[in-house]
C-alpha positions as CSV (number, residue, x, y, z in Angstrom):
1,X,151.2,226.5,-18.4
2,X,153.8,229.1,-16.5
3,X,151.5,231.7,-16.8
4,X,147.9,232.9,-16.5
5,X,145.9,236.2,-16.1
6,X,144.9,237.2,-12.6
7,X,142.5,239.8,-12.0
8,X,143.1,241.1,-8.3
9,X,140.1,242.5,-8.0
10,X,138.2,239.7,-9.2
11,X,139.7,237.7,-6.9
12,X,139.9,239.6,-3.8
13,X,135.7,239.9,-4.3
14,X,135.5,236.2,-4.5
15,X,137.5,235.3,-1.7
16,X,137.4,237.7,0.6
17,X,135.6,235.1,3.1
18,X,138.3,233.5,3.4
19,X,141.1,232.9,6.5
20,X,144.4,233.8,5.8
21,X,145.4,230.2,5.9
22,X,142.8,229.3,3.7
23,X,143.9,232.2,1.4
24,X,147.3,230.6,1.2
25,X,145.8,227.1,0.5
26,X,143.9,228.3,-2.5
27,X,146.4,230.2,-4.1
28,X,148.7,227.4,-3.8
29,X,146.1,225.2,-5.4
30,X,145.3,227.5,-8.5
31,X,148.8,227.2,-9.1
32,X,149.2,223.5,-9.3
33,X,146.2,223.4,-11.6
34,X,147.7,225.9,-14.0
35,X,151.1,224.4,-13.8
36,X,149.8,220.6,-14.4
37,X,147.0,221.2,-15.8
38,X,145.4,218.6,-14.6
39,X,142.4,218.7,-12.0
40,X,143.2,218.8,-8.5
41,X,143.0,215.6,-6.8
42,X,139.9,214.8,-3.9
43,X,141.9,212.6,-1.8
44,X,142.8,215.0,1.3
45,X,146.1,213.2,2.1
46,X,148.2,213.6,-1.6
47,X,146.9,217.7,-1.5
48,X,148.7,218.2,2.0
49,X,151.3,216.2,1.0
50,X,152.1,218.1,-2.1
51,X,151.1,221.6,-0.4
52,X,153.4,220.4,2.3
53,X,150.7,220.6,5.3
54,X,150.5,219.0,8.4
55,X,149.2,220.0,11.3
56,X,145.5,220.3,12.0
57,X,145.0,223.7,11.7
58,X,146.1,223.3,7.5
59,X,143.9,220.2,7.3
60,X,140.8,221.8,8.4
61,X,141.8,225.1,6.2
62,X,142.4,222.5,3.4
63,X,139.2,220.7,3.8
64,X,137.1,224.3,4.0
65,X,138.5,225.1,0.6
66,X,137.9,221.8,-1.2
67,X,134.5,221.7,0.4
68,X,133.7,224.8,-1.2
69,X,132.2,224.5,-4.9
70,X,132.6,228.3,-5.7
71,X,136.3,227.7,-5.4
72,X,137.1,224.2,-6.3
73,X,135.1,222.9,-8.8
74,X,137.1,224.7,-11.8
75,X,140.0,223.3,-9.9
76,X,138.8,219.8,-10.5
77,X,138.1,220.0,-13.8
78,X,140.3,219.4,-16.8
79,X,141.5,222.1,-18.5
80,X,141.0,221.0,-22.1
81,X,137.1,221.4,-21.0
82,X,138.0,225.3,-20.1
């Protein structure tokens, strides 16, 4: 899929508890999703490899957002279910 709806709005309410960096991380996973459409992976290591992260300060962003069900768990679910 090369496109979806985004409500800014919606999303803005939703994640407005997030970091910057965090921010950026999320976005960037909403995007794979919708362009493989496939679930995002758990294992920490391919994410910050395919979001091109590496320091500390991305893995610990990374691991807030995956640890957080609000945000993740449509992201790890396939999209035929949807």
């Amino acid at each position: 899929m090369h496109y979806y709806q985004f409500n800014i709005a919606d999303y803005r309410k939703d994640t407005v508890h997030l970091t910057r960096i965090e921010h950026s991380i999320y976005r960037d996973l909403i995007d794979w999703y919708y362009l493989e459409e496939t679930p995002i992976p758990t294992e920490t290591q391919v994410v910050m490899r395919r979001l091109r992260l590496g320091c500390e300060t991305e893995a610990t962003a990374l691991k807030n957002v995956l640890r957080s069900e609000e945000h993740t768990s449509e992201l790890q679910s396939p999209m035929a279910s949807r």
